[in-house]
C-alpha positions as CSV (number, residue, x, y, z in Angstrom):
1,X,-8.8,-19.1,22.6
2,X,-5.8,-18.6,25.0
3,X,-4.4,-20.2,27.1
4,X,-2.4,-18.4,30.1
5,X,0.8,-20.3,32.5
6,X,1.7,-22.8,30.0
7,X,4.2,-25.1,30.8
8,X,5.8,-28.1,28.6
9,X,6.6,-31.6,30.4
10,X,6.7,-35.7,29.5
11,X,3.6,-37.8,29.9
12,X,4.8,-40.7,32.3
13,X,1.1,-42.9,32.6
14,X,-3.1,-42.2,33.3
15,X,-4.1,-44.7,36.0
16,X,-7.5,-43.0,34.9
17,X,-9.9,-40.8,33.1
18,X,-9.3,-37.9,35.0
19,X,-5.6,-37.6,36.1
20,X,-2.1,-38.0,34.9
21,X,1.6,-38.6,35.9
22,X,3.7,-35.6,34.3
23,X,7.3,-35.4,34.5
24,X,7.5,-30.9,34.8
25,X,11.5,-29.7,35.3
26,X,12.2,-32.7,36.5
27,X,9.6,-33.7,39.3
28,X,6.7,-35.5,38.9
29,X,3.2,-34.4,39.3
30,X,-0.5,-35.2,39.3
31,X,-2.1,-33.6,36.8
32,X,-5.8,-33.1,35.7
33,X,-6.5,-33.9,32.1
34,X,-9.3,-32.2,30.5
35,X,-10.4,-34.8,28.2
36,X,-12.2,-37.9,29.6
37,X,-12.2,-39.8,26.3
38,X,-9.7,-42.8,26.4
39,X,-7.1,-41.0,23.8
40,X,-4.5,-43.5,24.0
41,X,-2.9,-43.1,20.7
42,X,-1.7,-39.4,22.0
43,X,-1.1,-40.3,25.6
44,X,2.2,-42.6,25.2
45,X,4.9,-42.7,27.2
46,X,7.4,-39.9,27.0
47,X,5.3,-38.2,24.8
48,X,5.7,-34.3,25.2
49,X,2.6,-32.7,26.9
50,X,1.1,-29.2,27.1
51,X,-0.5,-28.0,31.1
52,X,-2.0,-24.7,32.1
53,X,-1.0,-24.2,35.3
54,X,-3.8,-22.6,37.5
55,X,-3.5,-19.9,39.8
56,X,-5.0,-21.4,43.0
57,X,-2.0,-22.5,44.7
58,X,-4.0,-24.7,47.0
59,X,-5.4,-27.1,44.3
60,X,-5.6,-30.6,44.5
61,X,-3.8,-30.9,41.0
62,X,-2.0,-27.6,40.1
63,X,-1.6,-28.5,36.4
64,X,-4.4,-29.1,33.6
65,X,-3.1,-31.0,30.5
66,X,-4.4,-29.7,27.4
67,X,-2.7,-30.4,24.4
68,X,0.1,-33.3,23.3
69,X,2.9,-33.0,20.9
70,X,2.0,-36.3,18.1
71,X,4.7,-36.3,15.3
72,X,5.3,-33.0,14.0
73,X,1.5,-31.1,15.4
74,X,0.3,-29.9,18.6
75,X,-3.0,-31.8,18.9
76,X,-5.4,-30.5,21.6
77,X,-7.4,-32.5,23.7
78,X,-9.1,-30.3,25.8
79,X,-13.0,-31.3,25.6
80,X,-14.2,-28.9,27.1
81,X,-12.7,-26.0,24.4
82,X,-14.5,-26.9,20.9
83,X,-18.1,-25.2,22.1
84,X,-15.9,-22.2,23.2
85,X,-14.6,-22.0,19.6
86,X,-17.4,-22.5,17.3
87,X,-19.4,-19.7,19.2
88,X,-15.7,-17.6,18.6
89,X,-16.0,-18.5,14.5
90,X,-19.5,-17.9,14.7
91,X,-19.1,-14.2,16.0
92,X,-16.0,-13.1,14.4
93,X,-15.3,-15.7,10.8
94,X,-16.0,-14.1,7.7
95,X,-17.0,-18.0,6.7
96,X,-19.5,-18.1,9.7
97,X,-21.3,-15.3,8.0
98,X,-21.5,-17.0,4.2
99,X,-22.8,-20.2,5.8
100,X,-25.1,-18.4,8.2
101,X,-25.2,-15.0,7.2
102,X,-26.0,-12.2,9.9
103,X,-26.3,-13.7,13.4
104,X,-28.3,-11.7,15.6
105,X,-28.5,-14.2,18.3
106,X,-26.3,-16.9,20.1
107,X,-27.0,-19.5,23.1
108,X,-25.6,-21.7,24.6
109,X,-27.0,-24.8,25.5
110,X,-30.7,-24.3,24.5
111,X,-33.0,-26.8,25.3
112,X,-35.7,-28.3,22.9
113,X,-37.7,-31.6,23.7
114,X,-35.3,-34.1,26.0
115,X,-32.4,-32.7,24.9
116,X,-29.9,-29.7,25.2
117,X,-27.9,-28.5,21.9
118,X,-24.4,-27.3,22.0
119,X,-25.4,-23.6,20.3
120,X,-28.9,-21.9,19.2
121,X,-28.7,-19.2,16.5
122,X,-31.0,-16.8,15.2
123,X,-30.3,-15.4,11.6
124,X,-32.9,-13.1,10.1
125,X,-35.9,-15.9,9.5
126,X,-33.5,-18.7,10.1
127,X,-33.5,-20.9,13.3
128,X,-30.7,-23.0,14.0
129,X,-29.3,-25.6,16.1
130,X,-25.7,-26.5,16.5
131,X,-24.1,-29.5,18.1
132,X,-20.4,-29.4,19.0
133,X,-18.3,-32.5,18.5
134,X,-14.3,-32.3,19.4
135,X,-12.3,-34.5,17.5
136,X,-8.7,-35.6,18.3
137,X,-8.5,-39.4,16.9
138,X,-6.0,-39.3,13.9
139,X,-4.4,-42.0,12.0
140,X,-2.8,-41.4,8.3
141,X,-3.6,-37.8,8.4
142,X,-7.5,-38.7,8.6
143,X,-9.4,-37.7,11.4
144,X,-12.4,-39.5,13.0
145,X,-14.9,-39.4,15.8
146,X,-15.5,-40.8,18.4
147,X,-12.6,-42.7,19.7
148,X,-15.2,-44.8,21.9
149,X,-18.6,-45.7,21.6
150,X,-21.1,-42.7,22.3
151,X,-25.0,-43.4,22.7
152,X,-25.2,-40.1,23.7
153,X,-23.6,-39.0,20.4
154,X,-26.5,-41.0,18.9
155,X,-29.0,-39.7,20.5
156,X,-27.8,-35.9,20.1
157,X,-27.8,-37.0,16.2
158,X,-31.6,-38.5,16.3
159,X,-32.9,-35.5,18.1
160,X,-31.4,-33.4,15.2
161,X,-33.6,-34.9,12.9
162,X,-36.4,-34.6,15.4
163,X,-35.6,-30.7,15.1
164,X,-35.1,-30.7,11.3
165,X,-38.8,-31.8,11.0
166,X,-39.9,-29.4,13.7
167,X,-38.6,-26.6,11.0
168,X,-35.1,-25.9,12.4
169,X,-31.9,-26.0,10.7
170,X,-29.5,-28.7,12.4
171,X,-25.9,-29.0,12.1
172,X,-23.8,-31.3,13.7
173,X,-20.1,-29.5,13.6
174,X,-16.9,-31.8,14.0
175,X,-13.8,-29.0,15.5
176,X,-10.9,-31.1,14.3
177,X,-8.6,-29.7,17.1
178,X,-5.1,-30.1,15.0
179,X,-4.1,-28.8,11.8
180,X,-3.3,-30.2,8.2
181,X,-4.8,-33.3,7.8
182,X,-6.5,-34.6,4.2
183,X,-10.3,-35.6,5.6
184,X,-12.7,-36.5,8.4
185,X,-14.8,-39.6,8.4
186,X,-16.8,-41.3,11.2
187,X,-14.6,-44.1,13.2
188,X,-16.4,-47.2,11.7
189,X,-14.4,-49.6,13.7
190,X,-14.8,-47.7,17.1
191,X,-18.5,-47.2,16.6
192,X,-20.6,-48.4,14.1
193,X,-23.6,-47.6,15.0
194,X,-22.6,-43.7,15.3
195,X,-21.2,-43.5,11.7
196,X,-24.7,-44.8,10.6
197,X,-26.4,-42.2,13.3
198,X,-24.6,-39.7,11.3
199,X,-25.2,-41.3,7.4
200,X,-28.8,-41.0,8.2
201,X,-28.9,-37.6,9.9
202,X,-27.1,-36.1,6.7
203,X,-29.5,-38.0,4.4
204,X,-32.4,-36.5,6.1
205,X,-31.1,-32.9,5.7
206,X,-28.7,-32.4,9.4
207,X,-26.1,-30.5,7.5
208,X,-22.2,-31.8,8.6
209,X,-19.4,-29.5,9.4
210,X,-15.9,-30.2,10.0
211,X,-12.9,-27.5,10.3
212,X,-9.1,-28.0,11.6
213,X,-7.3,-25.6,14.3
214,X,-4.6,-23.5,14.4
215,X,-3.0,-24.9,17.7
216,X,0.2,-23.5,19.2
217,X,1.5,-24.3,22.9
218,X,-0.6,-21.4,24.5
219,X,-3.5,-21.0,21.7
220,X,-6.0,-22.8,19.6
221,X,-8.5,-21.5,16.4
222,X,-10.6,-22.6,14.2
223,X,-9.1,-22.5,10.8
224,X,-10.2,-24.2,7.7
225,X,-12.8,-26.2,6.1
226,X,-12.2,-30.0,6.2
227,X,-13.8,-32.6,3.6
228,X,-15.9,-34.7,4.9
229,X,-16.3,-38.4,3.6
230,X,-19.6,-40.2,4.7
């Protein structure tokens, strides 16, 4: 997935979810950040920061932050990108095709009972739901999710059960949106209660995904196959 008008500059503070101060060739600007987690082990001070710049010169905030520069990788952080780039792997990745085989049929966010999956795909006889979890929180080269506490996370994992035993196929697929690190687990000390969502949805049969990015400045795709450690 590209991006188009990037332009680098130096995170300066978030007085909240939605906007941030941005130091860009010098000035400083409001800027929109597309992630409304709390991701305050990325967002520090002086750190260097990623914006698209959008083409409507008469928006409120001109710049949307979308990736940060931690250590030595470009992580992104735009939430609203992983959905975007699973249903990318699932039409072009020669791995897509082993785990799923031919996909005749994609959809976005299908609807079954109270609750509205990420991705629906058809596969011959095979009828699958997909939901989408981004993941930025790293620490040690081990990846977790969430970074806050998520009922709706929970819930989205219960009602994959409830569609396991309904005859679907349920995955829950984590997009690790950096590159190069050793595992992914569930964030035990942000949200308990999530990681043992997740333990019993696997036990039950919900089938776990994770995979890393490829993430430059201007681009981000899904790459490899990440272990995952229940």
């Amino acid at each position: 997935m590209k991006y188009k008008n990037i332009v680098e500059g130096k995170f300066i503070e978030r007085p909240n979810r939605f906007i941030a101060h941005v130091k860009i060739d010098g000035a400083e600007h409001v800027v929109h950040v597309k992630n409304t987690g709390r991701c305050r082990e990325l967002l520090q001070p002086g750190a260097t920061v990623y914006l698209e710049k959008s083409d409507n010169p008469a928006r409120k905030t001109l710049y949307d932050l979308v990736s940060v520069k931690k250590g030595q990788r470009i992580v992104n952080m735009d939430s609203q990108l992983p959905n975007g780039l699973v249903e990318e792997w699932l039409r072009e990745s020669e791995a897509a095709r082993e785990i799923f085989g031919d996909i005749t049929h994609i959809k976005r966010e299908k609807t079954y009972g109270k609750s509205r999956f990420d991705l629906y795909v058809e596969s011959e006889d095979r009828k699958i739901f997909i939901e989408v979890k981004g993941v930025t929180l790293e620490n040690d080269n081990v990846v977790s999710f969430p970074d806050a506490p998520t009922e709706r996370g929970i819930k989205h994992l219960n009602e994959l059960v409830d569609a396991l035993e309904d005859g679907y196929e349920t995955y829950v697929f984590f997009v690790i949106q950096m590159e190069g690190v050793d595992y992914f687990t569930p964030a035990w000390n942000k949200h308990k209660a999530f990681g043992d969502a997740l333990v019993n949805a696997h036990n039950k049969g919900v089938k776990v995904l994770a995979y890393d990015c490829k993430v430059s400045e201007d681009d981000v795709r899904i790459n490899e196959n990440v272990r995952v450690q229940l």
